[in-house]
Legacy VTK file of the C-alpha trace (Angstrom):
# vtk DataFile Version 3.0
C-alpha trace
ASCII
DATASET POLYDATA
POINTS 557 float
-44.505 67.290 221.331
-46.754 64.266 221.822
-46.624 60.921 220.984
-46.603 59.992 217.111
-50.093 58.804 215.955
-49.450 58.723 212.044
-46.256 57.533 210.445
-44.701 58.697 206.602
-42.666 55.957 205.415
-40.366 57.785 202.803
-38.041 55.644 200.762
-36.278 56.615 197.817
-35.326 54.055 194.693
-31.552 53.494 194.001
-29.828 56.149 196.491
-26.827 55.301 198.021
-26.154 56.150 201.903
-22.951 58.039 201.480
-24.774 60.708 198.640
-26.264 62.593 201.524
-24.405 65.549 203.055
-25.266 64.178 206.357
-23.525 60.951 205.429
-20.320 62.999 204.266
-20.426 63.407 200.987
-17.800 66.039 199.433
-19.746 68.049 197.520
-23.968 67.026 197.705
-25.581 69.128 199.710
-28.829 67.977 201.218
-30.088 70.293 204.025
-33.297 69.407 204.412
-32.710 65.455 204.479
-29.430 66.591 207.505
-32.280 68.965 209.187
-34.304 65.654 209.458
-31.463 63.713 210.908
-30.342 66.579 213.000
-34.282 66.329 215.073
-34.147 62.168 215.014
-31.721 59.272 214.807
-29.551 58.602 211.922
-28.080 55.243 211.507
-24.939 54.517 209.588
-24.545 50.854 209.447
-27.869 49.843 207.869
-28.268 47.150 205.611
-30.745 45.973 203.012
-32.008 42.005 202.480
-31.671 41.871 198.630
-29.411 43.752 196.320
-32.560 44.392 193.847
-35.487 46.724 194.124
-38.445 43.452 194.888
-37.131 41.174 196.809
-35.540 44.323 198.830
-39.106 46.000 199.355
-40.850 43.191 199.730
-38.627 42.411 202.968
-39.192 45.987 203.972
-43.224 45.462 203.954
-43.283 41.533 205.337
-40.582 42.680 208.165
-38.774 38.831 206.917
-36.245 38.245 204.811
-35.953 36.914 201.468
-35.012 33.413 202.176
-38.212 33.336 204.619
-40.876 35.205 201.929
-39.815 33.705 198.711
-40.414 37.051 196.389
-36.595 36.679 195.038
-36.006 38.502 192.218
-38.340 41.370 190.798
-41.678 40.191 188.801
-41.454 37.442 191.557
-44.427 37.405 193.079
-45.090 37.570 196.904
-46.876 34.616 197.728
-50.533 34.727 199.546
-50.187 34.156 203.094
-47.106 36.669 203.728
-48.300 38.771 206.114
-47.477 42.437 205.499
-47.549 45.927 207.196
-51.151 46.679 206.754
-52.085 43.176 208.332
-49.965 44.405 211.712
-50.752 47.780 211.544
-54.798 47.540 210.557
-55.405 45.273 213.680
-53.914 47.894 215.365
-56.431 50.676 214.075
-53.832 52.788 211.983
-54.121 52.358 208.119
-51.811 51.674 205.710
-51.529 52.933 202.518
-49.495 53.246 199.665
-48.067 56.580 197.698
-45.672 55.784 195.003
-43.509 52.361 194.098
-43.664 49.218 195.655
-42.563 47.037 192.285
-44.984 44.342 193.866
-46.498 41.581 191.369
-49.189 39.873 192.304
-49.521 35.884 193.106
-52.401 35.721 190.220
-52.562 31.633 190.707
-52.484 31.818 194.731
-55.564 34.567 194.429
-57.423 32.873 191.975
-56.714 29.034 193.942
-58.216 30.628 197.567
-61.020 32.485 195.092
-59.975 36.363 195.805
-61.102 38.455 193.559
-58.936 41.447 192.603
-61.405 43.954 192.900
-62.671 42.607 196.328
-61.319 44.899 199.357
-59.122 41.905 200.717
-57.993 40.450 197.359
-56.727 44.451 196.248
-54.763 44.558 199.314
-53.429 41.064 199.236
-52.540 42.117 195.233
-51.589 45.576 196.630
-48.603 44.389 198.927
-51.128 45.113 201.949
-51.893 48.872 201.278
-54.419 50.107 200.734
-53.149 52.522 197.237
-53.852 56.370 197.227
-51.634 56.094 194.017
-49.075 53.501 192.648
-46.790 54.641 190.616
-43.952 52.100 189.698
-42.174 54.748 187.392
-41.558 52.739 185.109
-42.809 52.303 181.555
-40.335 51.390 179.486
-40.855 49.918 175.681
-39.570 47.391 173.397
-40.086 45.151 170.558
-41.799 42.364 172.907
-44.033 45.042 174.358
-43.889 47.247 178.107
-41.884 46.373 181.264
-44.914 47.136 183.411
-48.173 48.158 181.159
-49.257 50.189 184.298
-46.074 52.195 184.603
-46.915 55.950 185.119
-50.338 54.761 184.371
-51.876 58.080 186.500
-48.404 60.266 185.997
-49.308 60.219 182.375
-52.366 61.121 182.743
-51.648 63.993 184.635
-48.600 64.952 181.960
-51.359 64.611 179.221
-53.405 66.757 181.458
-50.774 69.843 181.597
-50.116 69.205 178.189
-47.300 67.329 177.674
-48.774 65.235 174.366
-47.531 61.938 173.319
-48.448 57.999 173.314
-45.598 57.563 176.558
-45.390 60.978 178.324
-43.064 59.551 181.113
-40.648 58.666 178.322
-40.703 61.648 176.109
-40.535 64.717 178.246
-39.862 63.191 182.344
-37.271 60.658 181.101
-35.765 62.482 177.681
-34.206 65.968 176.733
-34.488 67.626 173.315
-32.253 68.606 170.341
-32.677 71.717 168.733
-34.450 69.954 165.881
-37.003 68.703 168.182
-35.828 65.069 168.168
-36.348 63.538 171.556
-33.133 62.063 173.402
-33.884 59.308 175.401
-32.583 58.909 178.768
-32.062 55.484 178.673
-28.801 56.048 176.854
-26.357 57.458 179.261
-24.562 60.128 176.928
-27.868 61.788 177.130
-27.791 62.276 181.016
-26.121 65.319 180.285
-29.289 66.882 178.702
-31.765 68.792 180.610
-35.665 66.504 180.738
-37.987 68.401 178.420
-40.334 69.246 181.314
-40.745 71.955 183.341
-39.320 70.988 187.254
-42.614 71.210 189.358
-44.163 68.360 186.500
-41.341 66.545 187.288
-41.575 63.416 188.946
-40.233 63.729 192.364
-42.362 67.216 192.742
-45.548 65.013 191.489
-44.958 62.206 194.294
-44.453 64.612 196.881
-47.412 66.700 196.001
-49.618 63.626 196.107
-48.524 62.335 199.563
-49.427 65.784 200.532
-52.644 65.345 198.788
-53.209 62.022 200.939
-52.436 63.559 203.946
-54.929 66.187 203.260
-57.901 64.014 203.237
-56.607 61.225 205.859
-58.002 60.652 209.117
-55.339 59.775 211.970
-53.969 57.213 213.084
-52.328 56.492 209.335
-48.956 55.113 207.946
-48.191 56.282 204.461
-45.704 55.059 202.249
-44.435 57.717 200.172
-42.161 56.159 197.812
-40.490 57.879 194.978
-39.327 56.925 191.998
-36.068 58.616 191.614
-32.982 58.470 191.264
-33.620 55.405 189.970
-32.474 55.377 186.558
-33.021 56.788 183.631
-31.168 58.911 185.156
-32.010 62.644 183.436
-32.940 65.646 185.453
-34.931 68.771 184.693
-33.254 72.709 184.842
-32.165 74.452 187.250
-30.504 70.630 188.712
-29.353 69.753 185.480
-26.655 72.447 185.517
-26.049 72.230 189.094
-22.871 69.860 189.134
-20.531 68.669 186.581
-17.224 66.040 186.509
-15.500 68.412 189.480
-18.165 67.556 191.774
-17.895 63.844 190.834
-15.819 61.977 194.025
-13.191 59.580 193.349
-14.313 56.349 192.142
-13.950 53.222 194.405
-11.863 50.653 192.947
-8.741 48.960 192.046
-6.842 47.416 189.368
-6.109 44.311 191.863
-9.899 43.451 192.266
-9.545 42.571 188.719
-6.748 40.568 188.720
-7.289 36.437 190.238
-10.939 37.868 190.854
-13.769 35.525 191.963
-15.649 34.437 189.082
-18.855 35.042 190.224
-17.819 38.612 190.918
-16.174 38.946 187.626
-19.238 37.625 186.209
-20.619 40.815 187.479
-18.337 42.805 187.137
-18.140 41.957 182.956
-22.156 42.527 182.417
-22.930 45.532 180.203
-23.767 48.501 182.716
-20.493 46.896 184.816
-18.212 47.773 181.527
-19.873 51.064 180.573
-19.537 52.265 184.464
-16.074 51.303 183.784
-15.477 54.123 181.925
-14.717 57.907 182.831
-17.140 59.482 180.352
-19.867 57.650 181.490
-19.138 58.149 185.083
-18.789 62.040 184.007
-22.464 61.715 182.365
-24.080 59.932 184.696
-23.124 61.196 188.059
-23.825 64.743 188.071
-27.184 64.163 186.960
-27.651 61.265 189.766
-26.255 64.118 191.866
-28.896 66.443 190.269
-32.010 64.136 191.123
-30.650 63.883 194.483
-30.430 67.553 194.913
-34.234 67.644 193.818
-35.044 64.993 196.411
-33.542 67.589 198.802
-35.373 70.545 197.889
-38.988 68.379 197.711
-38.266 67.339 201.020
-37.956 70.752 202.469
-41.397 71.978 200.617
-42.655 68.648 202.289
-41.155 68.729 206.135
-42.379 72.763 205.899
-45.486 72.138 204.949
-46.194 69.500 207.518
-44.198 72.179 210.416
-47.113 74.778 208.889
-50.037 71.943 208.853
-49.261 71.070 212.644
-48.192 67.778 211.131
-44.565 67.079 212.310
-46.068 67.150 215.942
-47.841 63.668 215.991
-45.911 62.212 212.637
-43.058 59.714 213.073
-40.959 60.132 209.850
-38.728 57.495 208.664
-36.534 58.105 205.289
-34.723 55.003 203.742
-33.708 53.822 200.378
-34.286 50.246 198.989
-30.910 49.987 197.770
-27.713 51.484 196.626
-25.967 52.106 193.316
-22.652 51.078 192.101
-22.382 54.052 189.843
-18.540 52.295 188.401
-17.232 51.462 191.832
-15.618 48.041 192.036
-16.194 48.043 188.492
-19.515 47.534 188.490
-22.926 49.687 187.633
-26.272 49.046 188.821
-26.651 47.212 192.255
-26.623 43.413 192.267
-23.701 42.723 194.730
-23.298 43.421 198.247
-20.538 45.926 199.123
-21.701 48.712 200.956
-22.200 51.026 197.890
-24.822 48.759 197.391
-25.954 46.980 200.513
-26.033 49.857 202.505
-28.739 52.630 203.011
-29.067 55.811 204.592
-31.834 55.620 207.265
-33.085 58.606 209.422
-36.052 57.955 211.778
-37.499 61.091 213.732
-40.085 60.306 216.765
-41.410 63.779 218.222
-42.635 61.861 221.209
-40.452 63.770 223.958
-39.208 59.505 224.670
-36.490 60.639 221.770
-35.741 64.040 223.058
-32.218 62.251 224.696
-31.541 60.901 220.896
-31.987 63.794 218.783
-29.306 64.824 216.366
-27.348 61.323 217.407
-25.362 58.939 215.008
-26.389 55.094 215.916
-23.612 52.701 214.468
-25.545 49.920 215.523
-25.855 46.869 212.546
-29.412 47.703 211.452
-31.666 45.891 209.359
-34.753 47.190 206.393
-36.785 44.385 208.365
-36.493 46.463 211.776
-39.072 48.946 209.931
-41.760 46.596 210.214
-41.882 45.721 214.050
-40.704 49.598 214.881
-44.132 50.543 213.136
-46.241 48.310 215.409
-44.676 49.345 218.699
-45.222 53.102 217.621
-48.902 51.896 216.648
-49.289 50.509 220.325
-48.773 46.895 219.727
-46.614 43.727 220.418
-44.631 43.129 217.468
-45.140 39.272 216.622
-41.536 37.904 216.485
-42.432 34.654 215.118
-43.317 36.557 212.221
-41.252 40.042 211.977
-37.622 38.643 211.956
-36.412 42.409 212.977
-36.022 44.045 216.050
-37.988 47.362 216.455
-35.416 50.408 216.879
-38.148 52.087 219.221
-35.348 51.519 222.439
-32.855 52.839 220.402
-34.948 56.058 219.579
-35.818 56.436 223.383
-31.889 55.899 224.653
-33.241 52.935 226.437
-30.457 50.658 224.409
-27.333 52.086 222.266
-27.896 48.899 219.451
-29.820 46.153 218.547
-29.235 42.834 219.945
-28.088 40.837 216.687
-24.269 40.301 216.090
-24.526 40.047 212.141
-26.743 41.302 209.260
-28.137 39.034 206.599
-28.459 40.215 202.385
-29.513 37.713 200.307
-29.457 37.405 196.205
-31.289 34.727 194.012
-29.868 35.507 190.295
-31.493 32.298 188.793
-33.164 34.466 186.393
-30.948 37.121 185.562
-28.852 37.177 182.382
-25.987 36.656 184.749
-27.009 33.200 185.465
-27.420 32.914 181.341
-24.016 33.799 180.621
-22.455 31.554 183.182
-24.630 28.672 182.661
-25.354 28.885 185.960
-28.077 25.866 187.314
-31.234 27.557 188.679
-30.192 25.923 192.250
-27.019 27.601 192.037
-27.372 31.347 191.275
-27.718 32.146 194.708
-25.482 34.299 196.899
-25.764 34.770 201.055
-23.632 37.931 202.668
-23.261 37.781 206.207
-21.981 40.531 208.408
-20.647 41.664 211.641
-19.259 44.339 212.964
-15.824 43.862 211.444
-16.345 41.569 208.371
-18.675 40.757 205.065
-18.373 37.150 203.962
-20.367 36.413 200.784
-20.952 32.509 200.029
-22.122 31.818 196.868
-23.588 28.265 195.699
-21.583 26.449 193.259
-19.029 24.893 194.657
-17.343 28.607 194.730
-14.388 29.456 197.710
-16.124 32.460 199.615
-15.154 36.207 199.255
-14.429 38.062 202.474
-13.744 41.958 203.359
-12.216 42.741 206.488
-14.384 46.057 207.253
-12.074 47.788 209.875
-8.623 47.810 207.795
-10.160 47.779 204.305
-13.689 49.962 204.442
-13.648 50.245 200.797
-13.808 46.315 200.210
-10.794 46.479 197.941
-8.905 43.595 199.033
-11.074 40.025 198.736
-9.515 37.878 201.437
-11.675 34.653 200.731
-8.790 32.789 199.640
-6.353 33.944 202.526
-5.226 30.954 204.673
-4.538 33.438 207.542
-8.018 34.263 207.202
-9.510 30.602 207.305
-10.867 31.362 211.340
-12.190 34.392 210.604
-14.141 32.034 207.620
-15.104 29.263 209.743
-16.643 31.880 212.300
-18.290 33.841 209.765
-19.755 30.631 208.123
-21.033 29.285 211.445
-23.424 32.678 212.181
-24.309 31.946 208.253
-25.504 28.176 209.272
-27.033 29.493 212.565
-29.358 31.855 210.643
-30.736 29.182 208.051
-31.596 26.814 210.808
-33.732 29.817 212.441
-37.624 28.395 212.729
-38.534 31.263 210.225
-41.743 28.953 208.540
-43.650 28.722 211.878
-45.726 31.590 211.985
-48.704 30.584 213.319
-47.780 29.844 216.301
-45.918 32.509 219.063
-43.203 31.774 221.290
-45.726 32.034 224.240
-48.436 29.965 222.552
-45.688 27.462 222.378
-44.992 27.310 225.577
-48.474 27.169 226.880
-48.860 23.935 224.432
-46.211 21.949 226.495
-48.763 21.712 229.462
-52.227 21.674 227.977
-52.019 18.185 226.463
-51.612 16.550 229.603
-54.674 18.640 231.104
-56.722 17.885 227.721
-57.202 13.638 228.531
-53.966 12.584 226.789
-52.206 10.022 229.492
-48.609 8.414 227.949
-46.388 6.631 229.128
-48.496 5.939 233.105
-48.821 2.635 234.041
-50.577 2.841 236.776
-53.309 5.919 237.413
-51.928 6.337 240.578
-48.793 7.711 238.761
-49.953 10.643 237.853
-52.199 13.421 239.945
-55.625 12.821 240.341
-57.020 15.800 238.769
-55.335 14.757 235.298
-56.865 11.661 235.273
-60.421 11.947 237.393
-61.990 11.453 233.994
-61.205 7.764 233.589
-61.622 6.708 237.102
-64.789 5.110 239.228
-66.409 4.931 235.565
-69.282 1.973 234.589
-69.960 -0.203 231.493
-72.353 -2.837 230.255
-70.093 -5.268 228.857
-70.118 -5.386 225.264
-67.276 -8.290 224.375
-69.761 -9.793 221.695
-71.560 -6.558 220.539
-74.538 -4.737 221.706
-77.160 -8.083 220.960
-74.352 -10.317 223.163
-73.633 -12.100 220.251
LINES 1 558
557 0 1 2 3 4 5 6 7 8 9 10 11 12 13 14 15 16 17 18 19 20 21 22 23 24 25 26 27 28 29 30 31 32 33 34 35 36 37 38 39 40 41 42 43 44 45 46 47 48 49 50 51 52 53 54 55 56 57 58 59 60 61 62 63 64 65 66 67 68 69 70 71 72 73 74 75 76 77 78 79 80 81 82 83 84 85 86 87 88 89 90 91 92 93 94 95 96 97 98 99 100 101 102 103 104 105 106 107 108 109 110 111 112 113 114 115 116 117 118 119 120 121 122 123 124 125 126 127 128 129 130 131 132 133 134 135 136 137 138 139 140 141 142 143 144 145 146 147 148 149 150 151 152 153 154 155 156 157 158 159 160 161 162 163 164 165 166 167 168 169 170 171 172 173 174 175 176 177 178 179 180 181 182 183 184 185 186 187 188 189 190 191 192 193 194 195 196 197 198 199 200 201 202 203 204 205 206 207 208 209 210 211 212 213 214 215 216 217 218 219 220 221 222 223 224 225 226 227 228 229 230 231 232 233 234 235 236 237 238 239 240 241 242 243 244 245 246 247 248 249 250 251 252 253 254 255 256 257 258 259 260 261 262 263 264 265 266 267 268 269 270 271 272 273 274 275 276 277 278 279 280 281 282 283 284 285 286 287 288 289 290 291 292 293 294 295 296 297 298 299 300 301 302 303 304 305 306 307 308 309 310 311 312 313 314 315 316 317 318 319 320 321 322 323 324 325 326 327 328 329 330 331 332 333 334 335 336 337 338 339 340 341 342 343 344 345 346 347 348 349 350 351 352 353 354 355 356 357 358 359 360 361 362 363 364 365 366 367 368 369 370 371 372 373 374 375 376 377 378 379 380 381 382 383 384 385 386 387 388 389 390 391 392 393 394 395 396 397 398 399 400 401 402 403 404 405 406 407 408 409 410 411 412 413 414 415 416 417 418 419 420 421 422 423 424 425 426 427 428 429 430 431 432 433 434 435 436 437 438 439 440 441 442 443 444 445 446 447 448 449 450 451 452 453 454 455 456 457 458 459 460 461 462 463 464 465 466 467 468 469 470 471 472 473 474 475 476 477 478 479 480 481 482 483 484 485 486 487 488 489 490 491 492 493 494 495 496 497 498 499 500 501 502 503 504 505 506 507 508 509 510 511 512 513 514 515 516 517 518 519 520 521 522 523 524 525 526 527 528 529 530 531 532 533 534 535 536 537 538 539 540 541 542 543 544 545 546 547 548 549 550 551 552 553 554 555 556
């Protein structure tokens, strides 16, 4: 094995850490994904920055969190100036490029202030999250009466379905995201009863076969060194699956649900907020669970299998020899624990992600097949990827820590104490229904190795879960007076990470202190009365000089 010179950044959208078989799930199997972990590192406390699928990524790509690049919510943009992977990796001489989602939008009025134009090669990537985009496909093109979520949705996956034959005005919709009655009447995903139907498309048009296929496409025609985000879609609601996976499970194969009937009872109101939203109350229920999770399960299962056609095809290429591979998700899903669907809160259902890294350098040999339990964060990606591309990784920019010592055995963890998740619900319809001021729907989640604390603006007491003797974050201890330490503690690494210098990044640590001394060797002189204060050499400049003297001007007057 050599060192890696490329790297394939795989993330999946919406899958939860503990639906992999090498994560421990009952009945999801997932060989190919475990045959990954079992040649690199797989880390099992590793934590997210957002609870939603933007602000999430767009701390994966900047290697900062939320707080520190501003792109909050989804559809908020990520303002020019963020530095991103391709700006660290291109100075190192490895592309980066981009194979699938990124749900990035644009900062139109910070392009158009500086004078980028989108079409220009710098103003695509700065409008391209950095990358440089083999194909974007956000997966998403979803209709209603005020027009499409994302006009661009499946703009090339539609064109391909039109290719094959699959005819209609929304392609992605009709046969990838739908099944079909015997009368022919399409039956749309989006409404869960249907997630028991089959998609009306044929498996291999599918698309997690179509993403794969393409970043196999890219890495056809790349030249090394490369990074390649391969990003799919799924299984990211709607959540419908194409034969044979359809069939494959069914309510048995569903695990217990986590949750109690005393988190609703005195519950926080924010949570209950949650908690009382529409996909919260129809998770609530057993028939939708029974709909929707086998066929979660199902797209899973397909993730599984297009990984193994991938990983053997790279094994066959020569490909897994110089290729670090990295697989991830952006978030979790509730899927009706704690009462709740979807993903916007941060127990670990949500909050945490599976991550498996494999390095063939022979550095990792001593870490293959190992479990880390180190607390790992999404923004560790970033600075990992520019040590493995042969650089420094800037840490008054990346706020992670690379996890290349961890991969080599040269360290067991990381060196931080607590994790960081962040959510700005200003402009959900959360905030809307509780009247929420825009300054106020905001949430911080702290946590260390035994507890979560989650602070939310408002003038709200904090929730806390004591991780050790309640792993399923059943019992909310934020109001427990035997607790109130554990608080105050909690609270203070909270306070220490907002007064972290996270704005100055154009400046290094080392440039810093280089600055203390080169002002006083640059001709600035304060506070010396006499020149005889200081050494010579800073002030040989203003000695043993001559002047006409000019008291009334240069005329004398």
């Amino acid at each position: 094995m050599a060192k890696p010179r490329n790297i394939l950044f795989i993330m999946f959208d919406q899958l939860r850490w503990d639906y992999l078989g090498c994560y421990g799930h009952r009945t999801l199997k997932t060989p190919n994904i475990d045959r990954l972990a079992a040649r690199g590192v797989r880390f099992d406390r590793a934590y997210i920055q957002s609870p939603i699928c933007g602000s999430s990524r767009m701390s994966t790509y900047t290697g900062r969190y939320v707080h520190s690049h501003g792109a909050s919510w989804n559809g908020i943009p990520l303002k020019v100036g963020e530095m991103t992977l391709g700006d660290h990796l291109r100075k190192l001489g490895m592309s980066c490029n981009l194979v699938g989602k990124t749900h990035m939008r644009a900062d139109a009025e910070g392009m158009a202030r500086l004078g980028l134009e989108p079409d220009s090669l710098i103003g695509a990537r700065v409008a391209e999250c950095g990358f440089d985009v083999f194909e974007r496909d956000d997966g998403m093109l979803p209709e209603g009466p005020d027009g499409s979520y994302d006009p661009d949705g499946a703009r090339e996956y539609n064109k391909y379905l039109r290719a094959r034959g699959y005819e209609s005005d929304n392609p992605w919709h009709d046969f990838a995201n739908s099944g079909l009655d015997d009368a022919g009447n399409v039956l749309s995903g989006w409404f869960l009863k249907n997630a028991r139907e089959a998609a009306n498309i044929a498996e291999e048009d599918s698309e997690t076969p179509y993403l794969t296929g393409r970043g196999m496409a890219f890495m056809e025609q790349a030249t090394a060194p490369w990074c390649c985000h391969l990003s799919f879609i799924k299984p990211h609601w709607p959540y419908i699956v194409p034969e044979p996976y359809a069939s494959m499970y069914g309510p048995d194969d569903v695990q217990a649900v986590i949750r109690s009937d005393g988190e609703r009872q005195d519950t926080h109101p924010v949570l209950r907020a949650f908690m009382d939203t529409r996909v919260g109350e129809a998770f609530s229920r057993a028939e939708v669970r029974e709909a929707v999770i086998p066929a979660y399960m199902g797209l899973i299962k397909q993730a599984d299998d297009q990984m193994g056609r991938l990983f053997d095809w790279m094994e066959r290429t020569g490909r897994m020899e110089d290729t670090l591979i990295v697989l991830t998700s952006d978030h979790g899903d509730f899927l009706g624990d704690h009462w709740m669907g979807e993903k916007t809160f941060f127990h670990d259902t949500s909050t945490r992600v599976p991550l498996i890294v494999y390095d063939p350098s022979p550095e990792a040999d001593a870490t293959r097949g190992t479990v880390c339990d180190a607390l790992v964060e999404s923004i560790d990606l970033a600075p990992t990827f520019v040590e493995v591309a042969g650089g420094e990784p800037p840490a008054h920019i990346l706020e992670g820590e690379s996890l290349v010592p961890i991969l080599h055995g040269e360290r067991t963890g990381t060196l931080r104490d607590y994790a960081i998740c962040e959510y700005d619900y200003s402009g959900s319809p959360v905030a809307a229904k509780m009247r929420a001021p825009v300054r106020d729907a905001v949430m911080f989640c702290v946590i260390d190795r035994r507890y979560k604390l989650i602070h939310c603006e408002g003038g709200y007491r904090p929730l806390l879960f004591d991780l050790q003797e309640d792993p399923q974050e059943l019992v909310d201890l934020g109001a427990s007076a035997e607790h109130a330490g554990v608080i105050e503690d909690m609270y203070d690494k909270l306070f220490a990470w907002t007064r972290r210098p996270s704005q100055r990044t154009t400046r290094s640590e080392a440039q810093l202190m280089e600055m203390r001394q080169k002002s006083g060797r640059r001709g600035v002189v304060l506070g010396v009365y006499d020149e005889n204060d200081v050494p010579l050499e800073l002030t040989v400049r203003y000695r043993g000089r001559k002047a006409p003297d000019m008291k009334r001007g240069p005329k004398g007057g």
